[in-house]
N, C-alpha and C positions, 0 to 999 in steps of 0.2 A: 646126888649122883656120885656112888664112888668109882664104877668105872666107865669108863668110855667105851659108849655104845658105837659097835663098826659103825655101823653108818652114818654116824657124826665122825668120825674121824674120815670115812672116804667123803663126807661133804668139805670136811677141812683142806684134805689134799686136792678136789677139786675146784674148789674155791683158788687155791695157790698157784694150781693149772691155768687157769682161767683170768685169773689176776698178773696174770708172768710177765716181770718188766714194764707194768704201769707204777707211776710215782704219785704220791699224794701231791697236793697244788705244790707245796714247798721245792716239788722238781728233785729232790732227795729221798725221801722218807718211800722205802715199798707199797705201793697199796696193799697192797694183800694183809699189812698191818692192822689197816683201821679194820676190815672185817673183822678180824680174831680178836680186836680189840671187844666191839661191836657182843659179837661173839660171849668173849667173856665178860661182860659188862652185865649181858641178859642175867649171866648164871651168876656170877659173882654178887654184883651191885644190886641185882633185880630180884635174885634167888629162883629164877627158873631153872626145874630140873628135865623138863620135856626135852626129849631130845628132838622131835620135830623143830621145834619151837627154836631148839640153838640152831637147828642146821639154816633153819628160814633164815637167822640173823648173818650166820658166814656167806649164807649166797646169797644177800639180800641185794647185790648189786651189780649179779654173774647176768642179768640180762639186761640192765640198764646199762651198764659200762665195759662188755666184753663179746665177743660172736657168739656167747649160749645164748638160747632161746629158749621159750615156755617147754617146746617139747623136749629139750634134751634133759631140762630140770626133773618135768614130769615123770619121764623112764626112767631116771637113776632115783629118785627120791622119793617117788608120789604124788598123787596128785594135790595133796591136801599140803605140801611144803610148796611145789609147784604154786600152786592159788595164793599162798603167801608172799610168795617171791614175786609175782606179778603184781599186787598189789604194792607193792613196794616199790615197784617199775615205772617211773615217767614214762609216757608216750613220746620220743623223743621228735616225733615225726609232726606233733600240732606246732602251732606256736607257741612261744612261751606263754604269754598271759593263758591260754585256752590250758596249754598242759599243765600250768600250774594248777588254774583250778577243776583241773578235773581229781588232781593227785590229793590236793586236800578234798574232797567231795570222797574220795576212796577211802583216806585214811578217817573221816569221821563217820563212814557204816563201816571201817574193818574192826572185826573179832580180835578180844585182847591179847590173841598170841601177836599179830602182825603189829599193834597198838607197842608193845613191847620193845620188837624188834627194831622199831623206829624211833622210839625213848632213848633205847640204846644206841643209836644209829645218829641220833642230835648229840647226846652224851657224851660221844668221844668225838662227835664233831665242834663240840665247844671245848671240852678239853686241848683240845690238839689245835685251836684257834690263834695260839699267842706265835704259830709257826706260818701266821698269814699275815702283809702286808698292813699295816694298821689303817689303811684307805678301803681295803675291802671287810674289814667287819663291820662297817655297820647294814653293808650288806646282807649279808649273812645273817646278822641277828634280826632283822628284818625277815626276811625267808623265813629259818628259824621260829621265830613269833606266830607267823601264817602257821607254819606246821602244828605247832604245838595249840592253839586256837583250834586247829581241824581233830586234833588227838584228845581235845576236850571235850568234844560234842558225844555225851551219852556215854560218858565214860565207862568203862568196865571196873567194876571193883577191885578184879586182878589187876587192873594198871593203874590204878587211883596213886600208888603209896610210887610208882617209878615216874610217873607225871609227875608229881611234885617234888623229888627229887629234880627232876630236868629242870622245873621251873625256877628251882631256885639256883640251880646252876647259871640259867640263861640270865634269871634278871640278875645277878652277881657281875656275870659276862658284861653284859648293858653298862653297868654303873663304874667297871673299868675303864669300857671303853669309852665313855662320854667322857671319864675325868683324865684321859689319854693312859689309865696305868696300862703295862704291859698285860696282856691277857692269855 
């Protein structure tokens, strides 16, 4: 991609809209970070050139973590970046156990764009892990594990080479953190 297509960049400033003044867990760091990280991880790390496919990954968390909802996605983006954003979206509204497994039950029939944006989405949430409490990762890589288990069911051949990447991030992650290194 050499240039940047409008409408990934209006999903970007909307994304920053929508993310304004929340922090990562660290209580420091902007959210609006890890999206663009996210973001650029697809394109960079993953080599996705679709611009649906990045915009899904910048606003993969504008309905889970902020007052957008499916419709306002759908009107500014489509429906087809819409559908991926939702899928990406816990039901914040079941229980936990129920919402979790409903979120993996999605992510192992989503199509390898949304497969992607969620590789990318663990990617810099393991990266960016050594900025959390060392009591809470083993949480996390727990979660993590569930997801990435749900992301290998019937893999798509486009996400084969970005799952294994993750995987080896994560068990990397694991083997710090059992042996206490910082992570």
């Amino acid at each position: 991609m050499d240039d940047m297509p409008p409408a990934l960049l209006d999903a970007i400033a909307f994304a920053a809209r929508a993310h304004a003044g929340q922090r990562r867990k660290d209580g420091k760091t902007p959210y609006v970070s890890h999206v663009f990280r996210v973001c650029m991880i697809a394109r960079q790390l993953f080599g996705v050139d679709e611009a649906p496919v990045l915009m899904a990954a910048v606003l993969h968390d504008t309905i889970e973590d902020t007052t957008t909802d499916f419709d306002d996605i759908e009107e500014r983006f489509g429906a087809e970046v819409a559908g991926w954003v939702s899928i990406l979206t816990k039901e914040m509204r079941l229980p936990e156990a129920r919402r979790e497994e409903n979120y993996c039950r999605g992510l192992s029939q989503a199509p390898w764009q949304v497969r992607i944006c969620k590789l990318a989405d663990i990617y810099d949430n393991l990266s960016d892990m050594g900025n959390l409490p060392i009591e809470k990762r083993s949480r996390v890589l727990s979660v993590t594990g569930r997801y990435l288990d749900a992301l290998s069911a019937n893999l798509p051949p486009k996400a084969a080479a970005a799952h294994a990447n993750v995987m080896e991030l994560w068990k990397r992650a694991r083997t710090e953190t059992a042996e206490g290194a910082p992570g």
